[in-house]
Structure formats: structure tokens, C-alpha cells
N, C-alpha and C positions, 0 to 999 in steps of 0.2 A: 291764043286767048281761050280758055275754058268755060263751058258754060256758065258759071257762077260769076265769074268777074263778068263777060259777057251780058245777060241778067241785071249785074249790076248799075254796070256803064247805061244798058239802055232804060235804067229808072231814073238814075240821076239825070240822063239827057232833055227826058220828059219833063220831067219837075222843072230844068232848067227854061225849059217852052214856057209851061204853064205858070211857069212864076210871073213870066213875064206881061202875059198875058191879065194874069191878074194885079198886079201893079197898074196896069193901065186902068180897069174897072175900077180900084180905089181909088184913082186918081181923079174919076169920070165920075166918084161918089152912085157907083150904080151897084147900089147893096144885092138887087137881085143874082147880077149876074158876079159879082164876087161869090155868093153862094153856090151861085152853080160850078164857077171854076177852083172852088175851092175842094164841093164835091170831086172833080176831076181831078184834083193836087191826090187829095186822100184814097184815092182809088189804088194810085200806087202801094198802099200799105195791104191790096188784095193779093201783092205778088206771093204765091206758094214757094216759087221759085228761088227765093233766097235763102242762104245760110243767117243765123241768128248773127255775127256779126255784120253781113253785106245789109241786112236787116234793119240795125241800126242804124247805120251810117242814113241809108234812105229816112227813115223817122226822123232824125233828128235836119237831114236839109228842108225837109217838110217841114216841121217844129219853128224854124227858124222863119221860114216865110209866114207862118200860122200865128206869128208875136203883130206883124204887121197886119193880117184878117183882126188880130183883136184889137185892136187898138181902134181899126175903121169900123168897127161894129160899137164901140161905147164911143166913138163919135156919132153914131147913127140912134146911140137910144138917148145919147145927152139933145140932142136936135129935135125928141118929141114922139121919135118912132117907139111902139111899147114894145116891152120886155117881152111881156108876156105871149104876144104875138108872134115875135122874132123867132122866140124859143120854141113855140105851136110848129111856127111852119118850117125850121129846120128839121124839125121830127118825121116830115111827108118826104124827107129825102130816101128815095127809093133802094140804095144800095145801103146795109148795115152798118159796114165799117166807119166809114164816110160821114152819116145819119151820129154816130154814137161821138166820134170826135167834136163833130159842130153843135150838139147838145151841151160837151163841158163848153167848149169855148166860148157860145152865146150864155149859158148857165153863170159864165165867170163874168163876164160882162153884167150880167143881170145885177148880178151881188155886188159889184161895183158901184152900178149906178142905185143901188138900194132899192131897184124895180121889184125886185121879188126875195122873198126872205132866204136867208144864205141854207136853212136846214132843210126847206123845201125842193131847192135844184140839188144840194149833195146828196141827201137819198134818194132821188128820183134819178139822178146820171148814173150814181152806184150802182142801182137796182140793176138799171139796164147795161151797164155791164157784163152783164151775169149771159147776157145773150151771146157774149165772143167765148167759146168755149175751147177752141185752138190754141194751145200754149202760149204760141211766142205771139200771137197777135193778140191775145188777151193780159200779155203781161205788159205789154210797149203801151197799148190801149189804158189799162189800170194807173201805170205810171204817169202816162199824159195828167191824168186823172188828179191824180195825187200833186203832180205840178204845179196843173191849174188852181186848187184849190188848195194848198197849204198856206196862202196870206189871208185863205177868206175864212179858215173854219172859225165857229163862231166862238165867243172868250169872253168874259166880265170886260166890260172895256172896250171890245171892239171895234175898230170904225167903219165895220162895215153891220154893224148891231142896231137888227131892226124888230119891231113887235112879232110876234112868234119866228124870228129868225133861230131859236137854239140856244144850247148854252155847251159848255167845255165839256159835260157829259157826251152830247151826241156830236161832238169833234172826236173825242175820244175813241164811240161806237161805228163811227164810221171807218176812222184809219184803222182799226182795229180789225173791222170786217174785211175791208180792201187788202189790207196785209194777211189775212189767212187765204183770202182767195189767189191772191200773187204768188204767196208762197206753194200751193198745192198746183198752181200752174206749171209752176217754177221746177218742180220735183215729178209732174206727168212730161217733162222735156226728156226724163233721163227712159222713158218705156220706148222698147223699140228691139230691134235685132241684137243679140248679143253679141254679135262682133263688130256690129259700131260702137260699143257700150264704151268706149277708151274718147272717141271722138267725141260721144252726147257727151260724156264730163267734162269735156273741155269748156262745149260752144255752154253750158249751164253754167260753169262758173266764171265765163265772160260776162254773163247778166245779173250775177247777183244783185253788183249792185242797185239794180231796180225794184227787187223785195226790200234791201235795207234802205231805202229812200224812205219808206212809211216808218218806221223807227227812228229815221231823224225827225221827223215832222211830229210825229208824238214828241221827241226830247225839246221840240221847241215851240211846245204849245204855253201859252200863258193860261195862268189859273190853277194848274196842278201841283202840289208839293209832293214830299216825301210820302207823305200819308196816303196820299191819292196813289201815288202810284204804285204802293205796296200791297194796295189794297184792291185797285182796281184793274193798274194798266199790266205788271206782271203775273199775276194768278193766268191773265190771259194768254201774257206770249207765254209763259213757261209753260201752260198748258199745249199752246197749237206745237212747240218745236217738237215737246217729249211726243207724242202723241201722232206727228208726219213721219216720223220713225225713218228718216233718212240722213245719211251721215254728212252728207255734203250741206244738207240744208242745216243739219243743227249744229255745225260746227260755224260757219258763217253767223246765224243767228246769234245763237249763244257772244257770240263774240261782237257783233256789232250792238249787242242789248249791253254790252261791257263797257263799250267803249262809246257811245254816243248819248248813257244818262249821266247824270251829274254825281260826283263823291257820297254826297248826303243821301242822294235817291238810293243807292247803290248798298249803305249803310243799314237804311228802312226794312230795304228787303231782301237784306245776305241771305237769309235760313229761304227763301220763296227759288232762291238761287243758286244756293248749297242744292237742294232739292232738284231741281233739273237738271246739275253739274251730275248726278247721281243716276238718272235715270238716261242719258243719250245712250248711243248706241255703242256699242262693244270695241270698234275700229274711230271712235273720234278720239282723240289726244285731248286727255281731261286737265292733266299737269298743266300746261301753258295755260288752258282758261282760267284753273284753280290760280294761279301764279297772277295772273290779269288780273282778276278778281280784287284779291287780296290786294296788290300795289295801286289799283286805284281807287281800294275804300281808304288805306293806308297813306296814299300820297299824294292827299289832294291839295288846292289850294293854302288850306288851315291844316296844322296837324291835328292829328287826332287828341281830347282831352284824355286822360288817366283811364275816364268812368268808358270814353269811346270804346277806346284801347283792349279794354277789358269786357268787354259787349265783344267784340270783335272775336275774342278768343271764347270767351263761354260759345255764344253762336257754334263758334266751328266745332268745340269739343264737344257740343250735346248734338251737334248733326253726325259728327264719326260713332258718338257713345252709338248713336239711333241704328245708324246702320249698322252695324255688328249686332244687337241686343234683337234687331227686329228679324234678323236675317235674312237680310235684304241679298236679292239673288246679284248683285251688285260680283263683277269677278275681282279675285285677291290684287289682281295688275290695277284696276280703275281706283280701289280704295287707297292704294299704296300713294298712286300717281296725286292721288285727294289731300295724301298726309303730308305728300314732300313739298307740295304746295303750300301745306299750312305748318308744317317745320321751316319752312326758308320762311314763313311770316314772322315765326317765334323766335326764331335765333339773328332776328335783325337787330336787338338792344344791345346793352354794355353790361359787361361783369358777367356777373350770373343771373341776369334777367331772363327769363324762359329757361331756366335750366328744367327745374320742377314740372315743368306743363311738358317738357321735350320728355322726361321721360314719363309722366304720366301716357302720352302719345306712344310710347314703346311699349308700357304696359297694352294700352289697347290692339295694337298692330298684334302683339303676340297673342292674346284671344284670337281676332279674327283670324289668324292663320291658324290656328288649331286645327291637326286633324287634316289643313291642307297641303296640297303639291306645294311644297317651296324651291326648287329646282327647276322650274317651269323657264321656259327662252323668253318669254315676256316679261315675268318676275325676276330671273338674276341682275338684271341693270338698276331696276327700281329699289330691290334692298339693300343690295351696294351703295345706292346714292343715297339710302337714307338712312345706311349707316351712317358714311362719311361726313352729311352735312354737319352733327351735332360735334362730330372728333374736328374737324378744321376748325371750330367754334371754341369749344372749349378744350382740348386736346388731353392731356390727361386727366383734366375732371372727369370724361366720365367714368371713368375707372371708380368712380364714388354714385354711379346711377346703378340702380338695381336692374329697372327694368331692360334698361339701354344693353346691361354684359348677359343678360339671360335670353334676349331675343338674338342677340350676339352665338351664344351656346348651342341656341337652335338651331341656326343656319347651317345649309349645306358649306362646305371650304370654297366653293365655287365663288358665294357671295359675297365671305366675310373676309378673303384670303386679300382683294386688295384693301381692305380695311385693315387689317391686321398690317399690310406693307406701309401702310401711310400711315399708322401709327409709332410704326418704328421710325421712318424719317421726323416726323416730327417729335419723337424721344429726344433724337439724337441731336438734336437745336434746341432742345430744351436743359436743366437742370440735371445733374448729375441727381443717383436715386439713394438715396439717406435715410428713409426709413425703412423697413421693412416690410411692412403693408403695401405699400404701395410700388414696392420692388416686387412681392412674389404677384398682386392684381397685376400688374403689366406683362411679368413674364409667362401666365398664366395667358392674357391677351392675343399673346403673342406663340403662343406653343404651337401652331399649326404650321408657323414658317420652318420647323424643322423637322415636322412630319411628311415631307413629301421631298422627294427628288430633287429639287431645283435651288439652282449653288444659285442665285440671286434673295431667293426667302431664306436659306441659310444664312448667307452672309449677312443679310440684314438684322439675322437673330444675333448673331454672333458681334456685331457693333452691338446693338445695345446693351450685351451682358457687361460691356465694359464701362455702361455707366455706375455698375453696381459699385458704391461705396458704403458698404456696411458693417456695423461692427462682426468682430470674429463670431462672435457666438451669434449672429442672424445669418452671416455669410458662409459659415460651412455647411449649416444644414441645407441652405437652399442649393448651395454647388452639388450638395449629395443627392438632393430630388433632383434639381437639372441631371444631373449624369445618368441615374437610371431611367429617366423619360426621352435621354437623345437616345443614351445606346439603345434603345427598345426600339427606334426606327428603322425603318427597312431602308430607309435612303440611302447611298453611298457617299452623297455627300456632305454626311452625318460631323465627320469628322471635322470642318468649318467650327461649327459653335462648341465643339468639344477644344477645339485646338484656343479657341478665346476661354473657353472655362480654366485652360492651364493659367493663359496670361492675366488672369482675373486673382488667380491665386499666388500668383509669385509676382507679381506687383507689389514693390513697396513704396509705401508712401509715404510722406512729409512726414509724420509723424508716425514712428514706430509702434506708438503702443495701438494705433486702430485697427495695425498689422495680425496674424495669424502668430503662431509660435510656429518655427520649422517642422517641426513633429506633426503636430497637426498637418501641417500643408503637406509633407510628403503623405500621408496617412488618406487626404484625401485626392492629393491625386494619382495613387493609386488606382481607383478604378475609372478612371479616365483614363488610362497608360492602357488599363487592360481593354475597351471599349474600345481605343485607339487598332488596336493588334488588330483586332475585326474587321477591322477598316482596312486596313493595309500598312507595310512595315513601314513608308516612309515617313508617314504623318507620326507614328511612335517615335523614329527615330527622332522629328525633329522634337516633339514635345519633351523625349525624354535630354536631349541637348540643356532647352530651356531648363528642365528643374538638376542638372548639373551645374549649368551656369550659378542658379538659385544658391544650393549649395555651396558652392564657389565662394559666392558675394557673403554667407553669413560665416562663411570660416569651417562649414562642413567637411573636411576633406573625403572623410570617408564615405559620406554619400557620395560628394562630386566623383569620385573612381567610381564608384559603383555604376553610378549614370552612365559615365563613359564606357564601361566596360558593358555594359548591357547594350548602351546606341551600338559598340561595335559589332557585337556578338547579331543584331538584327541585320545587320549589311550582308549578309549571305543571301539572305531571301529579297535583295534588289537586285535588275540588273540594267543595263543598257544605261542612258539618260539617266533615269532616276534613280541611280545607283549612283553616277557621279554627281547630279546633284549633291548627294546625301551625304559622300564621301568628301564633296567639300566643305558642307556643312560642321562634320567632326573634327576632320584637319579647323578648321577654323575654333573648332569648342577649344581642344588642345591648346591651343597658342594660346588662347585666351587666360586658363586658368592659371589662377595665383595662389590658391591654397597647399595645393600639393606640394610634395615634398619631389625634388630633382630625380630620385629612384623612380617614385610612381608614375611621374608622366614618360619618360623615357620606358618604362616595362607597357605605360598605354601605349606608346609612338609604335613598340615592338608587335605589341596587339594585333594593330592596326594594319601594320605591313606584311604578318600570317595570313592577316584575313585578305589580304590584296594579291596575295602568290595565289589562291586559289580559284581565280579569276580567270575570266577568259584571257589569250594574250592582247585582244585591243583594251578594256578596262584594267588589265595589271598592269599596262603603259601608264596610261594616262592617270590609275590611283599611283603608282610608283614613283613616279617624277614628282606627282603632288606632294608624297611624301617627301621625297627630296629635296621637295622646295621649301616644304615644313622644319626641314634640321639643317636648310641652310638659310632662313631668315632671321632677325637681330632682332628683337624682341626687348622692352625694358629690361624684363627678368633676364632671358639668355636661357630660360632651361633646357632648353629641346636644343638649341646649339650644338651642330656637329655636323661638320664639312665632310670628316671623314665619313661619316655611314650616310650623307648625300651623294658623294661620290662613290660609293658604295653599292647604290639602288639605283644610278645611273647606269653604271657598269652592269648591274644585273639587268638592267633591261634592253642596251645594248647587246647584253650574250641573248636573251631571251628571241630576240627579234631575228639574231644572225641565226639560231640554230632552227628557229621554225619553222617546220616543213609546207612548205607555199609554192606557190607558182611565183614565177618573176615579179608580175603584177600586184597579186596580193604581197607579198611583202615590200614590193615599194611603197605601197597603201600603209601597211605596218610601219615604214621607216619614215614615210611622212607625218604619222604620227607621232611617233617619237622624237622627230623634229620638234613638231610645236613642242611637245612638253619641257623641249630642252632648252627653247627658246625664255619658256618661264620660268625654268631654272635658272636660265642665265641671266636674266633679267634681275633674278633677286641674289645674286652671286657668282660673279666669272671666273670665279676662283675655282670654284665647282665647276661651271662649263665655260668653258671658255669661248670666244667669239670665235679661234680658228675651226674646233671640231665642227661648232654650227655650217660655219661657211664649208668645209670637207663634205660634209654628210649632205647639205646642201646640192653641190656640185656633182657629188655622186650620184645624185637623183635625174637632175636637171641632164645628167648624160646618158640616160637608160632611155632605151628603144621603149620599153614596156609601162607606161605611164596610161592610169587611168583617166576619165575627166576629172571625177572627185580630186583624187590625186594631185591632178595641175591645178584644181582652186585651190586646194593646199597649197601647196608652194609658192602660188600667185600671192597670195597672202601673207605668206611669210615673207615675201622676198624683203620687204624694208626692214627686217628684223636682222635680216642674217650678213644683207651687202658690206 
């Protein structure tokens, strides 16, 4: 056991003596010596020795015995004993602590029995309060204080209201006083060694609640209204919190002054409110108070009327006007944290209620930030979130707020980048874009997702260009600004929203005439093809597929070859992967096309199998067979049909592979490959290969000493192919 528990055990044991002992004295009606064993109860609250929690604990078993002394003391002054005496001679009690407690206890008795007027013991026990100047014992001591007499301060009405007893003023002047001195107790708990300094904020914020006891007891004083306490009871506390200049105290305060007055009180004195939300300290979190604030002048009981409603908001806007115009040394994070509290006020209505005031609120954020750090690690969170709040609100409206896309313009990318990403997801669940105004305001909105590196902000620019449905003459010019503003970025993966501007322009829709003319569309994508090249050849190849196809579908032929012969003529500059990618990309354009004439795709097919002899030997495998598998597939049309020059390009790649100079291994490697390819050959005509060679060349493998691992997952793989 450690001293403190220790300490503790041996207070509680005491009291539990002396309790008993004094039970017996009330029982014996021997007021004397209940006094004196009560002095003895209260002596334990001399102990140095405790921590503020073991501290409690001890007061309050005392406390509890100290209901029973009160009670045998207003037996003793209803029986004829005077007030005034009782209370004289508890005062000769020789030890302080002791001496100050049995002054309120007889004090509250007095007032009970209406022996002595209730304003003459509350300032005279206060007063002498003033004599415990020891933190925690003068804060246990104040509260006792505040206990005892919160049913007796004096009130219109009162039944404890006697001729010069008082009135709601000096109830008022009293908790008022007691609560500044609790409080500066309360905040000389945290002086002390620096490296306790983690441990005093603990045992301090175990006892707040003993400074906010005097704030409940003002909230439930009779006699005071709105006006009263706008007038009288906050000038005070917002005075004492700004003013103790410590953050623990006025983040507690501030929030128990929130939450224990009434809606209407609260109402009275917003701007008394606003004002001290303004002034704490640099490190208290203002947003959540500002946000408390507002929901409970907002959500009280009654809603608010029209006229309230609108109080509510002038208040807050001529308290933000004040602080900006005044230049109030107020830091950009506190005013921000001021505004998102009073944005989520504004954007709580229907429709477009608070649209107006949200961006009048943009206009003034952009003043106050003039000239400041906006990139700040305190400020990025806050102008993010006070972007976002009015976009989840109204979502493309604001695209029609001035203020709201100009303080937008300002921002670093840091702040407004996920703003810009949440606006494109909520594009994309919203409306396709029809007009033109409000097609290039969002893409404009939106431009930074494709100035920076990252294929997540691309791709999301690149969905929303596909809401654009606009007529021909709004939609090329803007695809021709989009094009020169991606290809201007440094990104590489530029090519995303360039690759949906293709599919934005060879889109045809239900209705031909809202379409492009061919001319134009190849005209403009153009320099999207060339934009593409910078990027790398496979993203060209595949866009330029797409405006082949395009071609294709309106009867073009001569562009559609052209397309094709240009995708092929880029496959040089692939290789590995994305080379066969790309290369089945084209085989698949080919089969597709229907315009051409039986000559021209057959002289593409030949193209295509030039450019594939110039190939390493693993990719003129695997492009070869592809082709083979290309002139041995059945197709509506039939144009490319031709077993013979499949079997043809089989055959060549069978010499190719036998004549290549290798090591054992590597050309087992080489003829497993060739395996598979023949496998999809076969697959699409046995005529062409037939299932014996597979199984031959199979077998052939499966008997060689020299097999790699690769190698055996090939073949492992195939084997349900070939069996």
C-alpha cells in the first residue's frame, strides 16, 4: 500500500471513530460537545497529505455526517437556543478550517430558522472564506459554501425572506464573487514543477466540477430573466473566463455557461458570447463551442420565430464583420473555426435558404485572409471543411456563388483538392451537363484534378467530362480548351481525361443531330492523338482504335484504314506486356470493321504481320499466332478468313522457334510458348491446328531433361487443353 492510499485509509478510519462518537452526542442532545466532535470530524480536511482526488472522497464522508450536525443544530435553535449566539460561539473555534465550515452550517441553520437575515451570514461566511488560501482546501471549503446556501439565497418570494434579509441582486453578487475566487483557486492548482505539469491537469480537471456548481446555482436562481442576465450575470462571467487566461479553465467555463442557462437567456446575450468565444486562448477549440452555442439558442424547447431566426444571424454576421474591420488579433484558425460553426447554423434550412448569407460568409473569410498564410497545418483542415460544408448542401449551386469560387481560386491545392474530389463524386449522381455555363463553371472547378500526378484526381476528372452533353457548337470548343490545358500538365497520368475527351467526342447519341459532323470530330481530335504521343504510344494506339472504330460506324472507310494503319505503324515503339496488350487491341479493331473493302483489311492483316516479324522471337510468337488466330476466326462478314495464311504463320513460327539459337532450356521456354498460342489457335479452329500436333509438341516437352520452373507452370496449365 503507498502512502497516499495509506493517508487515505487512515482519514476515512478516523471519521469512521468520530462519526460515531458524535451520533451519540446528538442522540444525548449535547450541542456542546457535538461541536466539539464535529470540530474533530473537520480537522481531517487539515490533511496536506492527500491527493485532490483521495481529498474528496474524505469531504464528502464528512459532508455526509455534517447533514445529520445540521439538522441537530435547527433542532436546537427551534427548542429556543439563539441563532445568533450559536453562530458567535462557533467562531472561538480555535483551528480555521473547522471554525469556517461550522460558521456556514450554523449560518444555514440560522436562515432556516429565519433567526438571522439570510444576506447577513452569506457575506459574512464568504468574506471569511477568503482566509483559506490553499487551493484545494479553499476550493472543497467555497463549494461546501455554495451547497449550503444555494436553497437560501435570497429571491422575491422567498421562504426563507426576512426584513433586511436581501434581494436576487446580492444572490447574484455573492455566487458571482465565490465563483471568481473558486475559479482562480481552481487555475493556482496547475503552478508547480514542470514535470508534474501532465499529472496537475489531471487532478484540476477531476474538480472542475466544483467551480461549475456556482453556474448552476446562478441558472437556478428565481427572479432573473433574459434581460437580467445579459445585463448583469454575463458581462461578469465573460469577463472573469477572458481575463484568468487559462485554457483548461475557459474551455470548461465557457461550456458549462452554454449548457446550464436557459435558450432564451442564451438568445439575450449571443453578441456578450460571440465576444468571449473571440477572446480565449489560442489552444481552446472554439468550433464545438461556437457549434453548442448556436444549437442551443437554435434548439430549444419553442423553435425559433422568423424575427428570432434572423437576430440570430445578423448577431453572428456583424460579430465576424467586427472582427475583421476591427483587426482583431483573433488568429486566421480561431475565426475560421467561428465561421464553420456559424455555416453549419446557416445551411440547416430547405432549398436555397442560407445560400446568400453562406456566401456573403465567403466574401468576408476572403477579406480576413488577405495577405495571410493560407497553407498553415492548423488552417488546411478548417478551409477544407468550410469549403465542403456549403458543396454537400447545395452541390452544384455553388457554382452560381461568387464569393464561395473566388476564395475557392485562392486556396492552396492542398485545401481545395478534396473539395474539387467531392465535387466531382457528387457530379457524377447528379444530372447530366446541358448547358454550357455551367458545364465549363464545373470543369473550371474542377481543373486541378488533372494538374497533378495522381490517377485517382484524374480519373475522377475524366468521369465527369462524360457528363458533358452539349450542343456541337458549345462542345468542341470546350474539348479544344480542355485539350490544351491537360496536355500542358506535367502529369503522366495526363492521359486518363485525355483518353475520356476521345470517348466524349465519338459518343453517339440518341439523336443524331445534337451529334458533331465527322469532320469536325476527327478535326478535333486531332490534337488529343498528338497530346496522347507525349504520353506514350500505347494510350495513342488505343484512342486512335477508338476514332477507327468511329469511322467504321459512319461509313468512313478511308479514315477507318488510315486509323488502323497509323495504330499499326505505333506498335514498334511497344514492347513486352504492353505491346501484346496493344497488339490485341488491333487484332480485335480489324475483325471488327465493316466498312472496308475485302482488299484493305486483308493488305491491314498483312501490315500487321510485317510489323510482328520485327519482333523479338517471344512477342512474334505470341503476335503471330494471334494473327493466325485472326484469319482463322468466322466472323459475320468472313473478310479476314483464311486458314491457309493461318496455317501459314503457324508454320512460320514453328521454323522460327526450331531454328533459334538457344540453350535447351530457353527454347523449351520458347516452345512452351508457342504451345499456348497454338492452343488458341486450336481452340478457334482444328483445322488450322489440330489437337494431335498440340499433344506431339506437348509430349515433346514434358520428355526433356531441361525444363524451367516457368516453363512447368506452363505446361501445368495447359495440360487440360492438350490431354
Amino acid at each position: 500500500m503507498d502512502s497516499s492510499t495509506e493517508n487515505l485509509v487512515d482519514s476515512l478510519a478516523i471519521i469512521k471513530q468520530v462519526s460515531l462518537v458524535l451520533r451519540k452526542y446528538i442522540d444525548e442532545d449535547n450541542y456542546q460537545e457535538v461541536i466539539n466532535t464535529s470540530v474533530q470530524l473537520l480537522s481531517e480536511l487539515r490533511n496536506g497529505a492527500l491527493s485532490p482526488k483521495d481529498y474528496f472522497e474524505v469531504w464528502t464522508a464528512i459532508c455526509e455526517q455534517l447533514v445529520d450536525v445540521e439538522c441537530y443544530f435547527c433542532q436546537v435553535l427551534a427548542s429556543g437556543v439563539s441563532g445568533e449566539e450559536l453562530y458567535e460561539q462557533v467562531q472561538y473555534t480555535p483551528t480555521f478550517i473547522p471554525r469556517l465550515y461550522l460558521m456556514i452550517l450554523v449560518g444555514s441553520c440560522c436562515i432556516r430558522t429565519k433567526q438571522v437575515p439570510a444576506k447577513k451570514i452569506i457575506y459574512d461566511t464568504l468574506e471569511m472564506c477568503k482566509g483559506i488560501q490553499n487551493p484545494m482546501r479553499g476550493l472543497f471549503l467555497r463549494n461546501f459554501f455554495i451547497r449550503e446556501m444555494k436553497d437560501k439565497f435570497p429571491y422575491p418570494g422567498c421562504r426563507y425572506e426576512t426584513e433586511d434579509g436581501g434581494d436576487v441582486n446580492d444572490s447574484v453578487d455573492c455566487i458571482l464573487r465565490n465563483f471568481v475566487e473558486m475559479n482562480r483557486l481552481w487555475i493556482r492548482m496547475q503552478s508547480g514543477k514542470a514535470r508534474d505539469q501532465e499529472a496537475r491537469e489531471h487532478e484540476r480537471k477531476e474538480l472542475k466540477v466544483l467551480v461549475g456548481t456556482n453556474l448552476g446555482c446562478l441558472s437556478q436562481l428565481e427572479g432573473i430573466d433574459a434581460e437580467y442576465y445579459r445585463n448583469r450575470i454575463l458581462p461578469a462571467l465573460v469577463n472573469e473566463i477572458i481575463s484568468c487566461n487559462d485554457p483548461i479553465a475557459q474551455e470548461y467555463l465557457t461550456e458549462s455557461v452554454i449548457q446550464v442557462f436557459p435558450e432564451d437567456f442564451h438568445l439575450a446575450g449571443l453578441g456578450h458570447t460571440l465576444e468571449c468565444l473571440s477572446h480565449l486562448h489560442a489552444s481552446v477549440a472554439i468550433q464545438p463551442l461556437m457549434e453548442e452555442l448556436l444549437e442551443r439558442v437554435c434548439d430549444g424547447a419553442e423553435p425559433l420565430t422568423k424575427e428570432q431566426a434572423a437576430q440570430v444571424t445578423n448577431t453572428v454576421f456583424a460579430f465576424v464583420r467586427e472582427l475583421r474591420e476591427k483587426g482583431n488579433d483573433l488568429p486566421l484558425e480561431a475565426l475560421l473555426a467561428i465561421e464553420i460553426a456559424f455555416l453549419k447554423h446557416l445551411l440547416r434550412g430547405e432549398g436555397d435558404q442560407g445560400f446568400e448569407e453562406m456566401d456573403e460568409l465567403c466574401e468576408l473569410t476572403l477579406k480576413a485572409a488577405d495577405g495571410m498564410a493560407l497553407d498553415t497545418a492548423a488552417c488546411q483542415p478548417l478551409f477544407t471543411e468550410f469549403l465542403l460544408l456549403p458543396l454537400e448542401r447545395y452541390q452544384r449551386q455553388v457554382l452560381q456563388a461568387e464569393h464561395y469560387l473566388k476564395l475557392f481560386d485562392q486556396l492552396p491545392a492542398v485545401e481545395t483538392t478534396p473539395v474539387a474530389l467531392r465535387m466531382a463524386e457528387l457530379s457524377l449522381a447528379a444530372a447530366p451537363l446541358t448547358a454550357a455555363p455551367e458545364a465549363e463553371a464545373l470543369l473550371r472547378f474542377l481543373r486541378q484534378l488533372y494538374a497533378y500526378d495522381d490517377s485517382t484526381q484524374q480519373a475522377a476528372f475524366a468521369r465527369c467530362l462524360h457528363l458533358l452533353c452539349l450542343e456541337p457548337a458549345a462542345l468542341l470548343p470546350l474539348v479544344a480548351q480542355l485539350t490544351t490545358a491537360v496536355a500542358a500538365s506535367a502529369a503522366t497520368s495526363r492521359y486518363i481525361p485525355l483518353l475520356a475527351l476521345v470517348a466524349v467526342l465519338l459518343r453517339r447519341d440518341a439523336t443524331a443531330t445534337s451529334a458533331p459532323e465527322p469532320a469536325a470530330v476527327y478535326a478535333a481530335v486531332e490534337p488529343i492523338l498528338e497530346a496522347l504521343k507525349a504520353v506514350g504510344a500505347r494510350h495513342t494506339v488505343l484512342a486512335t482504335l477508338r476514332v477507327a472504330a468511329f469511322a467504321d460506324s459512319v461509313g468512313d472507310t478511308e479514315k477507318a484504314v488510315a486509323m488502323l494503319e497509323a495504330a499499326i505503324a505505333l506498335l514498334a515503339a511497344l514492347q513486352g506486356k504492353e505491346r501484346e496488350t496493344v497488339h490485341t487491341a488491333v487484332v480485335c479493331a480489324l475483325l471488327r470493321l465493316r466498312a472496308p473493302a475485302k482488299e484493305e483489311l486483308v493488305a491491314l492483316g498483312e501490315k500487321l504481320v510485317a510489323a510482328d516479324r520485327a519482333m523479338s522471337l517471344a512477342l512474334r510468337v505470341g503476335a503471330q499466332t494471334q494473327c493466325a488466330m485472326m484469319y482463322a476466326v468466322k466472323t459475320p462478314s468472313a473478310l479476314l478468313l483464311d486458314e491457309e495464311k493461318a496455317k501459314a504463320l503457324v508454320a512460320e513460327c514453328e521454323k522460327a522457334v526450331a531454328e533459334a539459337e538457344l540453350g535447351l532450356k530457353e527454347k523449351n521456354a520458347a516452345k512452351a510458348q508457342l504451345l499456348g498460342g497454338l492452343v488458341r489457335v486450336s481452340m478457334t479452329s482444328q483445322s488450322v491446328v489440330s489437337a494431335e500436333k498440340l499433344q506431339a509438341l506437348y509430349k515433346e516437352l514434358k520428355a526433356s531433361e531441361k525444363l524451367g520452373h516457368a516453363t512447368k507452370r506452363v505446361l501445368e496449365a495447359l495440360k487440360p487443353y492438350v490431354a
